[in-house]
N, C-alpha and C positions, 0 to 999 in steps of 0.2 A: 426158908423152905429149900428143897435140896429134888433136886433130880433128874431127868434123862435129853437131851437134848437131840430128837430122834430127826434128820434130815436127807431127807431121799433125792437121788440122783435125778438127772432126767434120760430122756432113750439115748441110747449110745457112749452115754456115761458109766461110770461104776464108783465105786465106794470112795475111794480115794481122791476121786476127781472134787467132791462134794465135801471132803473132811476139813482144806482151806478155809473152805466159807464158815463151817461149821466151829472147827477153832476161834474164828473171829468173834463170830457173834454170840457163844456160848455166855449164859449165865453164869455170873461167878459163883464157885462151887457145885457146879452141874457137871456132870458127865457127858460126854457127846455118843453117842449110835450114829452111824452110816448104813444101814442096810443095803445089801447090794442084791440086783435082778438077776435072775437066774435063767432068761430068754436071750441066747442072743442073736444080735441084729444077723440080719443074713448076709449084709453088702455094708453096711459102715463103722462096721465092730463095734466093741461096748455091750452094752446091755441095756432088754427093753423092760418096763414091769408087763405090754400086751405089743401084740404087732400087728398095725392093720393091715389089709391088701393094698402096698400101696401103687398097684400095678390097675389093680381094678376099681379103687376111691381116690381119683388122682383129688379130690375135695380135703383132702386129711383132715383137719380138724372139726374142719366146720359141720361132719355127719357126726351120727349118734356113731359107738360102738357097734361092729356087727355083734350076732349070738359067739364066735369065737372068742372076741377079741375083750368081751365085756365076762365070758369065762376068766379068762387068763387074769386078767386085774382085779377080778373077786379073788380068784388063788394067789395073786402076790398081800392084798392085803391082809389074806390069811397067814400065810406065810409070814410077814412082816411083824405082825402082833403076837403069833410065835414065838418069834426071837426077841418080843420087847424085854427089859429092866426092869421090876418092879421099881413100886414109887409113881411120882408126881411125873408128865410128860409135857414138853412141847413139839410138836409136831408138824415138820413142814417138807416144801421139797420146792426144788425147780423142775417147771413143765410137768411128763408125768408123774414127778414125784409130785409136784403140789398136790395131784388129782386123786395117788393114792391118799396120801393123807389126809385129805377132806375126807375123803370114805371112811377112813376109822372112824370119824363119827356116828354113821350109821352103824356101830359092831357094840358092844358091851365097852369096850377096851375104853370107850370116850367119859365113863365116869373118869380116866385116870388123866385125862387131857386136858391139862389147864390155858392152851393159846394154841393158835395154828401162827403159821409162818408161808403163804401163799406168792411163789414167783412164778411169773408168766405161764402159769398155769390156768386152766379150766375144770369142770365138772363133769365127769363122763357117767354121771348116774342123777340130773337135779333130781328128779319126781325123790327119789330114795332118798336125795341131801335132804332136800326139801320138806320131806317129814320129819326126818332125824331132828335137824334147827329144831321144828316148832315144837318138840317134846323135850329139850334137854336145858338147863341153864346156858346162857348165855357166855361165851367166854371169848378173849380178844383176839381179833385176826389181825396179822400182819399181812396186805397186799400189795404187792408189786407188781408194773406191768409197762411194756414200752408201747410207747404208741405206735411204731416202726416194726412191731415185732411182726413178720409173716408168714411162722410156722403155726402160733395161738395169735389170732389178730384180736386186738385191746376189745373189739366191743364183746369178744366169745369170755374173756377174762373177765369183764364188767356182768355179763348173766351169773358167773359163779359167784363174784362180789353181792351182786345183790339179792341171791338168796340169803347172804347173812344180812344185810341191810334192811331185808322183808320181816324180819323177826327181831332187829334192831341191837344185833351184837356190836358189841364195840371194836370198830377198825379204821384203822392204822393203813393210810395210801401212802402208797409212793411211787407217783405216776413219773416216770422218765420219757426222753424225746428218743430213745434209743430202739434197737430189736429185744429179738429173741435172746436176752440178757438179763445178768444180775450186775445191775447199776452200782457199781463200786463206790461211785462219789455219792449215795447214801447210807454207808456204811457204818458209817458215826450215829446218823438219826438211826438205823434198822437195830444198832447195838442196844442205844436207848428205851427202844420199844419196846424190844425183847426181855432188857432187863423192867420195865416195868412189870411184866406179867406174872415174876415171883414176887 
């Protein structure tokens, strides 16, 4: 099987930053996508896929999305699916890109998604993930997360985990002692993973 190996930045990141990782761990014979966010940050450049107030929710992750901020990220994952490849897809990101990415499964786009690929990221929509899961075939997740991480703290990572553990998809952990990071010295096991999913 052959196709698109689609991997999303996180806030303040942009395409480029995210294409390293994505050359590594790509499937042989697969193409990579980077999508890039078209928000950007106001004070630490880069680019956001939503931005919260983070003057007035000094809490960041741990609240829901306001009515803006949960606009903005239904339009990037519009946006995103957009510009996808046809063909077979795997789908992931670090931070808010993991969070878009989980959301293509609530779209059409997810008949075309055969694995997610999930770092230090969370869920900014369960109730909507939450249905999605329980109507669609099950397909494998790759999960990462540090326990040290203090921008997504492990246990808000662990809710997103286990809405696919409630409907009993198959995944793939890789708990590190580290932050807000993609654990490099699992990169061999994340290759593995990955390539198991074609």
């Amino acid at each position: 099987m052959e196709g698109t190996l689609v991997m999303l930045h996180g806030m303040t990141g942009n395409a480029n930053k995210m294409l390293p990782l994505a050359k590594k761990i790509v499937p042989e014979g697969w193409k990579i996508f980077c999508p890039e966010a078209i928000i950007p940050h106001p004070t630490r450049g880069g680019y956001a896929w939503w931005l919260r107030d983070e003057f007035n929710d000094p809490s960041g992750p741990l609240n829901p999305l306001n009515e803006r901020a949960m606009k903005q990220a239904n339009e990037s994952v519009t946006r995103v699916i957009q510009e996808l490849p046809e063909g077979p897809l795997i789908v992931g990101g670090f931070s808010q890109g993991g969070a878009i990415a989980s959301m293509m499964l609530e779209r059409s786009i997810q008949d075309r998604i055969i694995g997610l690929v999930l770092i230090a990221t969370k869920t900014v929509n369960p109730e909507g993930l939450e249905y999605a899961v329980s109507k669609i075939w099950p397909r494998p997740i790759i999960w990462m997360h540090g326990e040290k991480d203090h921008l997504v703290p492990i246990s808000v990572g662990k809710q997103h985990k286990n809405i696919f553990n409630d409907v009993s998809w198959p995944i793939t952990e890789f708990k590190h002692h580290k932050g807000h990071m993609i654990d490099i010295s699992k990169i061999d096991e994340l290759i593995q993973a990955i390539q198991l999913m074609v």
